[in-house]
VOMI-544789 format. One record per atom (N, C-alpha, C): residue number from 0; residue in three letters; atom name; y, z, x. Coordinates in steps of 0.02 Angstrom, whole numbers, plus 50000, padded with zeros to 5 digits. Each point is the difference from the previous one (the first is absolute). Layout:
% residues N
  nr rest atom    yy    zz    xx
 NUM  ALA   CA     Y     Z     X
...
This chain:
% residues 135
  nr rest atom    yy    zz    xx
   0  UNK    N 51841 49937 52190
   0  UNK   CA 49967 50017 50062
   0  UNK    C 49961 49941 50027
   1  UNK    N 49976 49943 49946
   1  UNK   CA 49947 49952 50036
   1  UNK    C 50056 49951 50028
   2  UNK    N 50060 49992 49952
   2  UNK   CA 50018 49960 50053
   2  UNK    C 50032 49998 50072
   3  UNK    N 50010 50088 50009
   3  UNK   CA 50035 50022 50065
   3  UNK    C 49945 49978 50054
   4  UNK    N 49953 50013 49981
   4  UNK   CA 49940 49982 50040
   4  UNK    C 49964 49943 50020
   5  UNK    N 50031 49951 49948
   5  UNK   CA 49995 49935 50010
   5  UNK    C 50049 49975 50067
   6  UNK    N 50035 50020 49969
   6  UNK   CA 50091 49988 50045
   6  UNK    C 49986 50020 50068
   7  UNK    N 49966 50074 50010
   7  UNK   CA 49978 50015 50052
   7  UNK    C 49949 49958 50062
   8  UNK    N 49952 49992 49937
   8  UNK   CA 49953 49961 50060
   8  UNK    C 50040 49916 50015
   9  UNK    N 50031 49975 49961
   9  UNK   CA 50030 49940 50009
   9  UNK    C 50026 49996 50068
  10  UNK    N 50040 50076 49996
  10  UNK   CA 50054 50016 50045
  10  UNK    C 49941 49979 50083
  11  UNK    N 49943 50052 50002
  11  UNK   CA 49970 50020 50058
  11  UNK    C 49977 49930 50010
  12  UNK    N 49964 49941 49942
  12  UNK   CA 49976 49960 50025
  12  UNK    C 50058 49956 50043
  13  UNK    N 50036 50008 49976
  13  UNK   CA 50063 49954 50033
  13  UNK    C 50002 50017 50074
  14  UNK    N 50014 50071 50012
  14  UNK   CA 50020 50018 50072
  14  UNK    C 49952 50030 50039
  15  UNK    N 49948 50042 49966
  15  UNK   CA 49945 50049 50040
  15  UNK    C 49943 49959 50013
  16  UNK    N 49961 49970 49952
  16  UNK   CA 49974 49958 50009
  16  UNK    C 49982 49926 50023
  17  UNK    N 50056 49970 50010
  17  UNK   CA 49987 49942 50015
  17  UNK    C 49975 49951 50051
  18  UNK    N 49993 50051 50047
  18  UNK   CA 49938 49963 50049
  18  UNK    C 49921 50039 49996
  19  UNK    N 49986 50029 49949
  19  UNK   CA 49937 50045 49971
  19  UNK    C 49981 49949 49960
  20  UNK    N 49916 49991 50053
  20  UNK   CA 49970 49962 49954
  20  UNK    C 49911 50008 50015
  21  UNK    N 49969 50009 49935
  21  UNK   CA 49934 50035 50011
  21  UNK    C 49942 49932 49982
  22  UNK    N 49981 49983 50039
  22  UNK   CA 49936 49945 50016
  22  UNK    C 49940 50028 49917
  23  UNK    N 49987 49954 50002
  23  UNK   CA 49940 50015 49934
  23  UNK    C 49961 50056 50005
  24  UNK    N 49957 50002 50068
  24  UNK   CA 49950 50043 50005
  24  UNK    C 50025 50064 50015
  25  UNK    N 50068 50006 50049
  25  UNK   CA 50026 50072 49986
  25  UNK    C 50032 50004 49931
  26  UNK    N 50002 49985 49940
  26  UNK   CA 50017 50025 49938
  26  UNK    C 49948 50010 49977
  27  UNK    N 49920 49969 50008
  27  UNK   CA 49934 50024 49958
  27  UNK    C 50016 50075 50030
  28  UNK    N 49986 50001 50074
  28  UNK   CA 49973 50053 50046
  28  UNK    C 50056 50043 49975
  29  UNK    N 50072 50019 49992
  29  UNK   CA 50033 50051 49959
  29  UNK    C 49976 50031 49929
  30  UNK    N 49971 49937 49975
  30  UNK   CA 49989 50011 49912
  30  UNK    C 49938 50031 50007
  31  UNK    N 49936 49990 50064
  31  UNK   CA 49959 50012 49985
  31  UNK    C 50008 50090 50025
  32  UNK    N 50035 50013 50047
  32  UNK   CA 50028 50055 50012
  32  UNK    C 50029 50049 49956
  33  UNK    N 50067 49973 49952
  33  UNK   CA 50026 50035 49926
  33  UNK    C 49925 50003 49976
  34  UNK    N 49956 49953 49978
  34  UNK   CA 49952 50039 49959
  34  UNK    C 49941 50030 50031
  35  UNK    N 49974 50015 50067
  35  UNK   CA 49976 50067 50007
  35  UNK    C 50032 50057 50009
  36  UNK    N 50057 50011 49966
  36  UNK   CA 50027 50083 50002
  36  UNK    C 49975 50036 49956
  37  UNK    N 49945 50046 49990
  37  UNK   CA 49936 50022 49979
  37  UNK    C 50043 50060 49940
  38  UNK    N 49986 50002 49964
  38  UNK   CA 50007 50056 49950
  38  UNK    C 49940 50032 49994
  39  UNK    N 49990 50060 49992
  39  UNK   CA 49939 50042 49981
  39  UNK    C 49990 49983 49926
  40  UNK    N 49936 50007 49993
  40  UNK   CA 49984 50014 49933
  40  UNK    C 50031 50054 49958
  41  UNK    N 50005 50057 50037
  41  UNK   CA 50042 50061 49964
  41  UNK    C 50058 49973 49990
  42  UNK    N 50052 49945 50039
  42  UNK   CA 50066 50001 49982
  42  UNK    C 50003 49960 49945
  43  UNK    N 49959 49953 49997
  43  UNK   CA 49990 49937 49935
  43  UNK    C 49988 50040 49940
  44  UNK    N 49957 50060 50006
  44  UNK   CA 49990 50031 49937
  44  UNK    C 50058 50030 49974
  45  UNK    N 50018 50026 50065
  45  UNK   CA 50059 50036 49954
  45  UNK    C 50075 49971 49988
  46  UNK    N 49984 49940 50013
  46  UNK   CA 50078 49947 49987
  46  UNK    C 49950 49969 49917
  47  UNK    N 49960 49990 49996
  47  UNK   CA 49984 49970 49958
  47  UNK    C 49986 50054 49928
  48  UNK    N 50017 50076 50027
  48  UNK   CA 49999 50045 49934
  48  UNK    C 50060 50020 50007
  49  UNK    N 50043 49987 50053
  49  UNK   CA 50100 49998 49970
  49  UNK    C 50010 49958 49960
  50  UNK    N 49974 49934 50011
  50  UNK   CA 50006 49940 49949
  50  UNK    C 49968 50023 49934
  51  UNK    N 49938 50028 50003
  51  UNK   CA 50002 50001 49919
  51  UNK    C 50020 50046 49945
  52  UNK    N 50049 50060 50036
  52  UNK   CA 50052 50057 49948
  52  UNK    C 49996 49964 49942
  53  UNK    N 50052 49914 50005
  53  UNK   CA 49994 49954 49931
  53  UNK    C 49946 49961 50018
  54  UNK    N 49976 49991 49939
  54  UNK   CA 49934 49941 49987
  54  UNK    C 50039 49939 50031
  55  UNK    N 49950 49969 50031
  55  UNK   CA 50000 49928 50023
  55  UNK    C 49928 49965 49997
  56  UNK    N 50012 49929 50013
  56  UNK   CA 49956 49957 49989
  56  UNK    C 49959 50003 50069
  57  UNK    N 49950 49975 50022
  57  UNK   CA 49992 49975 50069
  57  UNK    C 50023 49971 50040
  58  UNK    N 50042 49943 49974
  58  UNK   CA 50025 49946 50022
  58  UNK    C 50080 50043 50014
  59  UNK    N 50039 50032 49962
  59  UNK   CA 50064 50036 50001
  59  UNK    C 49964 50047 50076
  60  UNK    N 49960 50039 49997
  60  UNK   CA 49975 50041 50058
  60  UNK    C 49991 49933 50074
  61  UNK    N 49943 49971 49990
  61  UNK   CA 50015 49958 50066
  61  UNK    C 50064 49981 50016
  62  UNK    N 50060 49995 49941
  62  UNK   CA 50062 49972 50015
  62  UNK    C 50025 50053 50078
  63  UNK    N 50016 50056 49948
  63  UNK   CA 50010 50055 50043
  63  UNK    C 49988 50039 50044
  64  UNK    N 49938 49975 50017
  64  UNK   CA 49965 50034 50066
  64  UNK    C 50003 49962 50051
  65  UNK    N 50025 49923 49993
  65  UNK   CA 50017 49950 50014
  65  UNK    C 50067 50008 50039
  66  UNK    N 50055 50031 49964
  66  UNK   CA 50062 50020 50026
  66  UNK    C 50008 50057 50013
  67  UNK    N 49952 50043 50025
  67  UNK   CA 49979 50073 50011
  67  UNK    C 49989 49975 50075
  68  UNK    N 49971 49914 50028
  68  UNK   CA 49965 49988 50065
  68  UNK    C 49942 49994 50003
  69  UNK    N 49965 50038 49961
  69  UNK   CA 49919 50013 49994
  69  UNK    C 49958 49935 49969
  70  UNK    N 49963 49982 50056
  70  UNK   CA 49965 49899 49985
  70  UNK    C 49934 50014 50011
  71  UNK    N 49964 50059 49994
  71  UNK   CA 49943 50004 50006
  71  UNK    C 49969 49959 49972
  72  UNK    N 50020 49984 49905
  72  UNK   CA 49955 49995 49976
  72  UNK    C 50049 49896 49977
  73  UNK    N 50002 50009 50061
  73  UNK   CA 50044 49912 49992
  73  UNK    C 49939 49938 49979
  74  UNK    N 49973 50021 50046
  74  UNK   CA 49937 49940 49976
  74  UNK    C 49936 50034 49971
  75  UNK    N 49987 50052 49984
  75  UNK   CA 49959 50033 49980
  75  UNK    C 50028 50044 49925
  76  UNK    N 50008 49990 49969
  76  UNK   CA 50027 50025 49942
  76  UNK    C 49966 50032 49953
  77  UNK    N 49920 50011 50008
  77  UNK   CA 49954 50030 49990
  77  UNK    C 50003 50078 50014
  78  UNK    N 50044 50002 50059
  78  UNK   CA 49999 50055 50033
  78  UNK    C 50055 50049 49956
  79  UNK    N 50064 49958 49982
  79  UNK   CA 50026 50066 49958
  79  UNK    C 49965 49991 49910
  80  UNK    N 49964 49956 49983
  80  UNK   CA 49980 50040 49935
  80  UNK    C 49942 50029 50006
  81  UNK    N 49969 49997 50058
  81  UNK   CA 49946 50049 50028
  81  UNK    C 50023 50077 49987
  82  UNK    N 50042 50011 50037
  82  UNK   CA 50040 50046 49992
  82  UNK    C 50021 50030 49946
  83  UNK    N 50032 49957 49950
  83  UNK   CA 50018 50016 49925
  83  UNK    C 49955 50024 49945
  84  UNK    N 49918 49990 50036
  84  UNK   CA 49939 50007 49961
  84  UNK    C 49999 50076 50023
  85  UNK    N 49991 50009 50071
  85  UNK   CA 49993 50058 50019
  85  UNK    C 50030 50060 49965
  86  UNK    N 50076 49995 49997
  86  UNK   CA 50059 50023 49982
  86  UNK    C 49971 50012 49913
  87  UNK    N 50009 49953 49961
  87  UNK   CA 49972 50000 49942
  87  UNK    C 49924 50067 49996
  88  UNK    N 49937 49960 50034
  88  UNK   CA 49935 50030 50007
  88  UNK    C 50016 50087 50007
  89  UNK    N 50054 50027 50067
  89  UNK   CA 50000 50072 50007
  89  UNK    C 50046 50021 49937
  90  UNK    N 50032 49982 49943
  90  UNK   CA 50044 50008 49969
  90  UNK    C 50060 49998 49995
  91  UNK    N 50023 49997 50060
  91  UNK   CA 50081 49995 50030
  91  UNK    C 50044 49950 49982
  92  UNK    N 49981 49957 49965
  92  UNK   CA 50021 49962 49973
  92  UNK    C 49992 49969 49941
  93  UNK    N 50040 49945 49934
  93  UNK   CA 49963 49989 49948
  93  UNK    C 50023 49937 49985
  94  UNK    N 49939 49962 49971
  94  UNK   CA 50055 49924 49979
  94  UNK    C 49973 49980 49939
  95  UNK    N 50041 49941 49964
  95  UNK   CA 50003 49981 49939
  95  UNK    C 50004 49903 50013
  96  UNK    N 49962 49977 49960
  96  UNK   CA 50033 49924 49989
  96  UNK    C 50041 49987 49931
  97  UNK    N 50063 49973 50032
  97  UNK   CA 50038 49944 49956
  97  UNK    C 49970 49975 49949
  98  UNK    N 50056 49980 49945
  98  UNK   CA 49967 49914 49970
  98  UNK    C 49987 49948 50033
  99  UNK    N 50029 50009 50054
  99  UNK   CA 50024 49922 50054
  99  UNK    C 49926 49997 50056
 100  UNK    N 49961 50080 49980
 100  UNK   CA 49962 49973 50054
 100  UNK    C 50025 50044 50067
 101  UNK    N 50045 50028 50014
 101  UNK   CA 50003 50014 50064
 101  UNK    C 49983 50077 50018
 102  UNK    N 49992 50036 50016
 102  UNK   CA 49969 50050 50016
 102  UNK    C 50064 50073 50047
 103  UNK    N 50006 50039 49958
 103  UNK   CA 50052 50031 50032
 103  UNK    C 49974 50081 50017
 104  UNK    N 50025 50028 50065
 104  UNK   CA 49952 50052 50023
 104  UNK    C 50067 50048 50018
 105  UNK    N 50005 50081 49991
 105  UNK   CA 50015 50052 49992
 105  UNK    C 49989 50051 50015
 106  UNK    N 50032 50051 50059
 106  UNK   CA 49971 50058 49986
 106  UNK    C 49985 50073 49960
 107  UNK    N 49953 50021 50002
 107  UNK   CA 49978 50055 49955
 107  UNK    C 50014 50048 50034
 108  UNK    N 50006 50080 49953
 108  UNK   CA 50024 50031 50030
 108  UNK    C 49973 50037 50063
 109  UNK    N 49931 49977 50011
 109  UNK   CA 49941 50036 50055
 109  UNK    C 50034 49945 50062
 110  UNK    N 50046 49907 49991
 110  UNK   CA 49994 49995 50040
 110  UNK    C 50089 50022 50020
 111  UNK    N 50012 50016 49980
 111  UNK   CA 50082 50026 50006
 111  UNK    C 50001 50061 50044
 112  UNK    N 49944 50053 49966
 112  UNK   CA 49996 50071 50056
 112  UNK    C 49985 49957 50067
 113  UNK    N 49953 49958 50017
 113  UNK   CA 49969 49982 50071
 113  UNK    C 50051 49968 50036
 114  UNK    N 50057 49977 49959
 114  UNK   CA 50040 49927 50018
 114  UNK    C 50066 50075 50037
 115  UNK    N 50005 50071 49950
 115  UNK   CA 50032 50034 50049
 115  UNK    C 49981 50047 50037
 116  UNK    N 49950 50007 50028
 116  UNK   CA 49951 50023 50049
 116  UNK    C 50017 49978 50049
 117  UNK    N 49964 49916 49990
 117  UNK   CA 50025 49953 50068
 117  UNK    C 50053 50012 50037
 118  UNK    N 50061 49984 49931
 118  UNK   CA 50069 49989 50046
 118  UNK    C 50006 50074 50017
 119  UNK    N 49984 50050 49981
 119  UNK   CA 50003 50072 50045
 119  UNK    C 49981 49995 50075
 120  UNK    N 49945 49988 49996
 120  UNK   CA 49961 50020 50074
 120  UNK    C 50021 49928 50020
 121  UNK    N 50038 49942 49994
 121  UNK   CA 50035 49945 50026
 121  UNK    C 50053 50042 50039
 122  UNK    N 50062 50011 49958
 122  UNK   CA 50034 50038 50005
 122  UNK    C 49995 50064 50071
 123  UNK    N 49956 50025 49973
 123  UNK   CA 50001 50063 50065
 123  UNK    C 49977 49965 50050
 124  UNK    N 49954 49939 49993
 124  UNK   CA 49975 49966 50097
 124  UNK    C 50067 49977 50009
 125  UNK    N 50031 49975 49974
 125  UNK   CA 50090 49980 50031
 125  UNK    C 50013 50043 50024
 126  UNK    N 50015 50046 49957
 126  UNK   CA 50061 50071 50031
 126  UNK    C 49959 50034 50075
 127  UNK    N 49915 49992 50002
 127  UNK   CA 49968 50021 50053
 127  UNK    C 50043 49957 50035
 128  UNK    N 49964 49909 50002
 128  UNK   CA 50023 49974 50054
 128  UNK    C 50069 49998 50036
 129  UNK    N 50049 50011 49940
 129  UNK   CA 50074 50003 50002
 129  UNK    C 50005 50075 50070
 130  UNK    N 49969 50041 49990
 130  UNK   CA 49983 50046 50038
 130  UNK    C 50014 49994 50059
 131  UNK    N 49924 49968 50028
 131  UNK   CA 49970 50010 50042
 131  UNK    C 50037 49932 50039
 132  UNK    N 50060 49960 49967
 132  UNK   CA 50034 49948 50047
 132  UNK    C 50067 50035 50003
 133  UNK    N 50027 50025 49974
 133  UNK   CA 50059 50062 50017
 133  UNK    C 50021 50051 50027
 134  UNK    N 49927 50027 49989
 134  UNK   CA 49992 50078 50048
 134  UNK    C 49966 49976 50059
């Protein structure tokens, strides 16, 4: 698949693109654009307790929340083990250190009931909104 996609964009740069060309400051002003697309705090929480069904590290979690889109905590990284304390502190979660030192976090089963709560009442605001753009 990566290389169809290679092949692909090769293809577009060749013919779609080739008089497309973006000046420096319109590529900050795009990037700075991709990263204010705002995630709630509620959605970070609850991408970040899908991620932990299996134990992961912090660093495995920023991976993935990373390719989830979510950059809140890009330069602030405080902000998701802020979070992981919290998570830990209400019980919902549990962690252990390695020999190596690294620190790996899990959920418990108090945070597993909350983790399908969420995606419930997630779930039904779709099917609302799914609704209310159909009917």
């Amino acid at each position: 698949m990566d290389d169809r996609l290679k092949n692909l964009k090769k293809v577009m740069d060749k013919r779609t693109f080739t008089d497309l060309e973006f000046s420096d400051q319109h590529q900050k002003e795009i990037r700075k654009k991709i990263n204010q697309l705002e995630v709630s705090d509620e959605e970070i929480l609850l991408a970040v307790m899908q991620l932990l069904i299996q134990e992961k590290t912090g660093h495995e979690l920023t991976g993935l929340l990373r390719g989830r889109g979510i950059q809140k905590f890009e330069n602030n990284e405080g902000f998701l083990y802020t979070l992981l304390h919290r998570l830990e502190q209400s019980g919902c979660i549990e962690t252990n250190w390695d020999e190596s030192g690294a620190k790996y976090y899990w959920l418990k089963d108090k945070g597993r009931k909350l983790l399908n709560k969420a995606e419930q009442k997630r779930t039904k605001r779709r099917f609302v909104f799914k609704e209310l753009l159909e009917g």
